[in-house]
C-alpha positions as CSV (number, residue, x, y, z in Angstrom):
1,X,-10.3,27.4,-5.5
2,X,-12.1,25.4,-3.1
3,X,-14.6,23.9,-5.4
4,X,-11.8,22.4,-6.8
5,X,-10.0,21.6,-4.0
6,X,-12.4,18.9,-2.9
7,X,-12.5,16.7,-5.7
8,X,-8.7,16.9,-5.7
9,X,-8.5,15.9,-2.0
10,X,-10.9,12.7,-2.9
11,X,-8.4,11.7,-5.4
12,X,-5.1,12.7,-3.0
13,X,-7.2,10.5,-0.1
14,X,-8.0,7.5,-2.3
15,X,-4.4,7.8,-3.7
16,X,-2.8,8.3,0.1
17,X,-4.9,5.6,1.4
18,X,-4.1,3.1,-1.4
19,X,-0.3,3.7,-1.2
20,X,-0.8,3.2,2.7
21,X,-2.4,0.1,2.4
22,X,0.2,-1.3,-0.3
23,X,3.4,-0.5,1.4
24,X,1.9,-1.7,4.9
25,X,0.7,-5.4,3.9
26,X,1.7,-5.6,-0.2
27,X,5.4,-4.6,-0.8
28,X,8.4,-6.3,0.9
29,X,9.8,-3.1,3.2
30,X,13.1,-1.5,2.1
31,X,15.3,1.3,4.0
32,X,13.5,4.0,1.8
33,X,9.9,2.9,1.5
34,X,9.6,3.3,5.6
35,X,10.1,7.1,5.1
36,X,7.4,7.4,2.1
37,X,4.7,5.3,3.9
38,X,5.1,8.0,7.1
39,X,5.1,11.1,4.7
40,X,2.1,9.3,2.7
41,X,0.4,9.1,6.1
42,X,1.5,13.2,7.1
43,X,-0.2,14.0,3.7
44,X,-3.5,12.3,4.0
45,X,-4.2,13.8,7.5
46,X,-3.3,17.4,5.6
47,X,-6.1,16.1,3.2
48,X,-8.8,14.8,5.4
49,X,-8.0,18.0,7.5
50,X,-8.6,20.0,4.0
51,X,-11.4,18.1,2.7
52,X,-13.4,18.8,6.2
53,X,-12.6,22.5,6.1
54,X,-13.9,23.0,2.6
55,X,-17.4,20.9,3.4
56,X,-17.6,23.2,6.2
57,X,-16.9,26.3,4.1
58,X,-19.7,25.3,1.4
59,X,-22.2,23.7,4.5
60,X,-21.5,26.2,7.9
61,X,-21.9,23.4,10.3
62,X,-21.4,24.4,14.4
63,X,-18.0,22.4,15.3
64,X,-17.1,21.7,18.8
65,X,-13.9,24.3,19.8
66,X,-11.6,21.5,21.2
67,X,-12.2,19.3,17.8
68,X,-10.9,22.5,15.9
69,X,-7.5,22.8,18.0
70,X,-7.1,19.1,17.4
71,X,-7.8,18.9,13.5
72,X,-5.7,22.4,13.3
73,X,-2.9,21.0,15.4
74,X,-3.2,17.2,13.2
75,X,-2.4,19.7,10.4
76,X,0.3,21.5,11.3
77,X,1.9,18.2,12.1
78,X,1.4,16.8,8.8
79,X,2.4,19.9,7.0
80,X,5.8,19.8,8.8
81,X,6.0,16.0,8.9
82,X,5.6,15.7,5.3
83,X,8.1,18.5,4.3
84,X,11.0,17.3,6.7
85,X,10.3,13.4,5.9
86,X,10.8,14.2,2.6
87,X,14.0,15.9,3.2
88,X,15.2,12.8,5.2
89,X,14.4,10.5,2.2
90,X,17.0,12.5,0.2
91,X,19.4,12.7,2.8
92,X,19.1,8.6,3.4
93,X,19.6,7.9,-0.7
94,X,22.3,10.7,-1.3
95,X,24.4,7.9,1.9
96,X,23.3,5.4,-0.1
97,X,24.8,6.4,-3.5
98,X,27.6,8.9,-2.6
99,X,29.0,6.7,0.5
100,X,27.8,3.2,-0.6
101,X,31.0,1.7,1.3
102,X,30.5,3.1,4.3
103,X,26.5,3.1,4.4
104,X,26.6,-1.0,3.3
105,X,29.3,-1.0,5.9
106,X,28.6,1.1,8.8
107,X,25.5,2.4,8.6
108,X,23.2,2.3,11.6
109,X,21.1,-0.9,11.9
110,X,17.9,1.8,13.0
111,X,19.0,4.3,11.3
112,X,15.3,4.8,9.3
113,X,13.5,4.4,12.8
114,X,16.1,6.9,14.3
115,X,15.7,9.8,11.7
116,X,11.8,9.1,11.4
117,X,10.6,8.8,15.0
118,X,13.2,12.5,14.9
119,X,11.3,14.1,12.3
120,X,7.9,13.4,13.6
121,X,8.9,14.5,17.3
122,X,10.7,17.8,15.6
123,X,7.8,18.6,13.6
124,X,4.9,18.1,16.6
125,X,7.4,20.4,19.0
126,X,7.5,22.8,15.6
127,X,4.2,22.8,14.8
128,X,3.3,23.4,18.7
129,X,5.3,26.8,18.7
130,X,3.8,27.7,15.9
131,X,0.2,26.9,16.9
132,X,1.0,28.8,20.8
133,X,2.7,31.8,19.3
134,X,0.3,32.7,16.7
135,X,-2.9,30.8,15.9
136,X,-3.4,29.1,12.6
137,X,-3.5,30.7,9.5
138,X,-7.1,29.1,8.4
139,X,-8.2,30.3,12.4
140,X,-10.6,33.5,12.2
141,X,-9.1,35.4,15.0
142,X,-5.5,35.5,13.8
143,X,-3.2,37.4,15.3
144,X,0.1,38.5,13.4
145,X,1.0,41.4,15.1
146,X,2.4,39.7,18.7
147,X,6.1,39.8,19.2
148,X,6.0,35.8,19.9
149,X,4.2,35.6,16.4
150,X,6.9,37.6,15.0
151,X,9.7,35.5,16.2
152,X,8.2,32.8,15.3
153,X,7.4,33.5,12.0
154,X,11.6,34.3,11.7
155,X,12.2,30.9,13.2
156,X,10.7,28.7,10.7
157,X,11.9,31.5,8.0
158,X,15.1,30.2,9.1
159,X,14.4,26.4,9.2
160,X,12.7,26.1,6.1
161,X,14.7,28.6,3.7
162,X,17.7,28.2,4.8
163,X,18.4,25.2,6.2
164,X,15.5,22.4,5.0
165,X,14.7,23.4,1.4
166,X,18.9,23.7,0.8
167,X,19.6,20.7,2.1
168,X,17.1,19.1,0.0
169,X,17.8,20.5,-3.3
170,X,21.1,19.6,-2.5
171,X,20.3,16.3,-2.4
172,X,18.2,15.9,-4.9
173,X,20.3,17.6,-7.3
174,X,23.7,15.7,-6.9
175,X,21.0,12.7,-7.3
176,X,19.7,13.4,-10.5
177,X,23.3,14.3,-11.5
178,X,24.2,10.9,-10.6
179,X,21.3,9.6,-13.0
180,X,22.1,11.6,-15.9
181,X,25.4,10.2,-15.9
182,X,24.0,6.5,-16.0
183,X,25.6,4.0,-18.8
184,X,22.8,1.4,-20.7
185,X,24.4,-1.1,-18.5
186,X,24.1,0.4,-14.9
187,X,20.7,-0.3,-13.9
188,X,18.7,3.3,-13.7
189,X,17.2,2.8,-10.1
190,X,12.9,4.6,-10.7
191,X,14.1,5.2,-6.7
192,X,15.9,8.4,-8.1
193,X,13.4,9.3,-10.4
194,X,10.7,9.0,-8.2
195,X,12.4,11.4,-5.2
196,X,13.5,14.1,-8.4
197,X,9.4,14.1,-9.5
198,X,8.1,14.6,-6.2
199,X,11.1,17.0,-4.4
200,X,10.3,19.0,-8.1
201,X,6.2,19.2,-7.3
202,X,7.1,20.0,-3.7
203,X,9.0,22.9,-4.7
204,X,6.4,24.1,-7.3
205,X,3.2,23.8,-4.6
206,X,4.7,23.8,-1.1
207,X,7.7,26.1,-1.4
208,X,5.8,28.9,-3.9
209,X,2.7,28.8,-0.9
210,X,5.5,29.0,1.7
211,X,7.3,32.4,-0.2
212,X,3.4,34.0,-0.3
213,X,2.4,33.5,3.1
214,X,6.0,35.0,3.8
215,X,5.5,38.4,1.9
216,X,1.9,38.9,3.2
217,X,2.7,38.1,6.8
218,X,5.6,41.1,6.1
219,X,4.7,43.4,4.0
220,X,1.3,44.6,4.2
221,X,0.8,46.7,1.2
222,X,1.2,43.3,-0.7
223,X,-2.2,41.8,-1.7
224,X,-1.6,38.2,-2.7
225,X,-4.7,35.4,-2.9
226,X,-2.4,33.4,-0.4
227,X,-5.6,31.7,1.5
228,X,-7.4,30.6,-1.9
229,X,-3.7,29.6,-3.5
230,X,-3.2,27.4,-0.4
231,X,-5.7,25.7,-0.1
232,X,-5.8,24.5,-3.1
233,X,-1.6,24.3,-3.5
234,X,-2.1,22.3,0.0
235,X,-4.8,19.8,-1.6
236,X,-2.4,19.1,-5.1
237,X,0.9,18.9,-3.0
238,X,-0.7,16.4,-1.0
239,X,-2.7,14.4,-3.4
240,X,0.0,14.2,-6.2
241,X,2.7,11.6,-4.9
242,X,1.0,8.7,-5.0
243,X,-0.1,9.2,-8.8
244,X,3.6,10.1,-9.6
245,X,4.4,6.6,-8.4
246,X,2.0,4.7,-10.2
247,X,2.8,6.8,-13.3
248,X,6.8,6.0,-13.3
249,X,6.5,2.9,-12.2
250,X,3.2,2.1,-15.1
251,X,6.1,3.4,-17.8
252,X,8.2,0.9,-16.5
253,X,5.9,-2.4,-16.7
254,X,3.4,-4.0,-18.5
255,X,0.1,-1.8,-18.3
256,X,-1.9,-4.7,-17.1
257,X,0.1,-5.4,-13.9
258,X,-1.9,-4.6,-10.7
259,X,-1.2,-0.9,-9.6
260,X,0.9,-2.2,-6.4
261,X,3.5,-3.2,-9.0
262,X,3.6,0.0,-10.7
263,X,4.6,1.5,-6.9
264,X,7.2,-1.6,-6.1
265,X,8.8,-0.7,-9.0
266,X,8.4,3.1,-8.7
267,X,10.6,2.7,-5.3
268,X,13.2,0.4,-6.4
269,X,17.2,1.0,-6.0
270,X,19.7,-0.6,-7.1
271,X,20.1,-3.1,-4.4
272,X,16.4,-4.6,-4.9
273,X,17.3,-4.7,-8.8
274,X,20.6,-6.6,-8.1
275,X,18.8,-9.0,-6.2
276,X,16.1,-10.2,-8.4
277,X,18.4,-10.1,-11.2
278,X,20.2,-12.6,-8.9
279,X,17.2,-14.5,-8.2
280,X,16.2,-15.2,-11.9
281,X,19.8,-16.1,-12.5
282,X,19.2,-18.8,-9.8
């Protein structure tokens, strides 16, 4: 599992990294784009963070202590960073298309800021408690028998089951709803089909990794390869996005367009289509 986790996590990092660069200094900035360059950036430090660890698996090297808690802690974060910034995307395009008066209307002017600058500070205090009350899972002295481990465990149990991953596929299924019933003259915004592809990958990897790690933490007479399976599941959730991108916006242009075409277009709504159809009609 790890051999191949490391070529994957050179692809996902290249991938991350281009996708970075593009939406930072390439792609004019929309209302949704904000949210995928901050999950892009959770998921590459999830990859350098895996990348290291399997170099170190294949070549023991001595690492200091404090630079373990810090690349352990860095991802945590990004785990929880990347899952809940993905859930805000949703929620910010299911305003957009369900309550299109009153988000043109009324919605916050820093509203993106607002929910991102949130989700980072609720997934470091997250991630904290879960580093404090049990070590990491990849740490070789953990301990899953403490109460505060325990309660824990039942805390985020609660936050990601029933609360996070229903509110996404809530989301994400009234959305693709929304796009089956499209007419040939309604532009189809790839925005839509690019949050369906990746919420769909997330719940293949992430949320199958998250149901293991669940039964083996309770039930102890359950023997599941939950440490080879996520490690690897981590690397392809992480390194997949950016691909998807490139691949549904590459269906939707000319194959010889540069790639940061293929990701403009891959994150385009209706509003950005209305407007250059606008502009050529100029």
């Amino acid at each position: 599992m790890i051999l191949v986790a490391i070529p994957i996590s050179i692809l996902g990092i290249s991938g991350n990294i281009l996708v970075i660069l593009f939406l930072s200094f390439n792609i004019r900035k929309t209302r949704f784009t904000v949210y995928v360059l901050n999950r892009t950036i959770a998921d590459l430090g999830i990859l350098i963070y895996l990348y290291t660890y399997c170099m170190l698996f294949l070549q023991p090297s001595i690492v200091n202590l404090s630079v373990s808690y810090v690349m352990e802690l860095i991802y945590a974060i990004g785990c929880n960073s990347s899952f809940y910034m993905l859930t805000a995307l949703c929620f910010e395009r299911y305003l957009s298309v369900f309550y299109f008066t009153w988000y043109q209307c009324h919605r916050p002017e820093h509203l993106s800021f607002f929910l991102v600058s949130t989700v980072w500070t609720f997934s470091g205090l997250v991630s904290l408690l879960e580093y404090f009350a049990c070590y990491p899972r990849f740490y070789i002295y953990l301990d899953e028998s403490t109460l505060q481990c325990r309660i824990t465990n039942l805390f985020q149990i609660f936050l990601e089951f029933l609360i996070f991953i229903p509110i996404m596929v809530f989301y994400t299924l009234a959305i693709f709803i929304r796009m089956q019933k499209k007419t040939q003259q309604t532009p189809l915004a790839t925005l839509d089909i690019s949050i369906t592809a990746t919420v769909v990958l997330f719940l293949v990897f992430d949320v199958s990794v998250k149901i293991l790690n669940t039964i083996e933490f309770w039930f102890d007479a359950v023997h599941v390869p939950t440490f080879s399976v996520a490690v690897l599941f981590d690397a392809i959730s992480s390194s997949v996005s950016p691909y998807v991108y490139f691949i549904i916006g590459g269906c939707l242009k000319r194959p010889f367009d540069p790639v940061l075409v293929y990701l403009e277009k891959a994150l385009q709504d209706e509003g950005t289509i209305v407007e250059e159809t606008q502009m050529q009609q100029g």
